[in-house]
C-alpha positions, 0 to 999 in steps of 0.5 A: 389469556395466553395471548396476554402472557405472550404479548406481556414477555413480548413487552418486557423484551422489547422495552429494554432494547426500546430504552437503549436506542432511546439512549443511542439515539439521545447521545447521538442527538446531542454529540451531533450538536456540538462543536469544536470550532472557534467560533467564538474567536471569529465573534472575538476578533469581529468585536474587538475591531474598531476603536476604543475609548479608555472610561476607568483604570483598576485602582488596587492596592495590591490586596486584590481590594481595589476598584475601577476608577474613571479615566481618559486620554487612552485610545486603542483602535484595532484592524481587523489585520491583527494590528492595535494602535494606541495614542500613547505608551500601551503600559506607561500612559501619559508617562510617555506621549508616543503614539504605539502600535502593536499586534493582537491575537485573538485565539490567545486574546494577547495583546504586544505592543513595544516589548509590553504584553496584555491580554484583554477580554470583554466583560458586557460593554467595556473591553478590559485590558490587563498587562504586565505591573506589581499590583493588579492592573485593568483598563477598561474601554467602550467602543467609539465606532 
């Protein structure tokens, strides 16, 4: 019976030291399988890569209340040297017809081409591209290539 008792204070002396390394050794697990690193940038710039296609334009009113609408004629191609070309004005469109070309940054996801800045983001298919007007403003692209 003494046995018993002795191997009882044993077990509670124990089962505390067992829960913290159980505890060290869960926080270590899990801080050891984070990253700080910028991998989803280099997944970024991978997709961004290649040629898109303008399919719809943000229609809003200014209320927040608006919807994409389909549009075409728009065509962005960037490199992977952090170029972006565009068929025509990257913010005025059709309004003026030259072919532009810009830069894009992927670690800040902006886009500037001829004084206009964007910034774009991938939202399931499309890449959508804001820039710079009164009301809200949003074009959406599909890869081509």
């Amino acid at each position: 019976m003494r046995n018993l008792s002795r191997l009882g204070a044993s077990l509670n002396q124990i089962i505390p030291i067992m829960k913290k390394i159980l505890i060290l050794l869960s926080v270590f697990v899990s801080l050891s399988s984070c990253t700080d690193c910028d991998d989803d940038a280099v997944v970024a710039e991978s997709e961004i890569v290649g040629s898109w296609e303008l399919v719809a334009i943000l229609a809003d009113p200014g209320d927040g209340s608006g919807t994409y609408q389909p549009a075409t004629g728009k065509m962005l191609q960037f490199t992977d040297q952090g170029v972006v070309n565009c068929n025509i004005s990257f913010c005025f469109g059709q309004i003026t017809q030259a072919t532009t070309t810009g830069t894009y940054d992927i670690t800040t996801t902006s886009i500037d081409v001829d004084n206009c800045t964007g910034t774009y983001s991938f939202n399931g298919p499309f890449l959508e591209v804001s820039h710079f007007c009164i009301e809200p403003c949003g074009e959406r692209y599909v890869r081509v290539n």
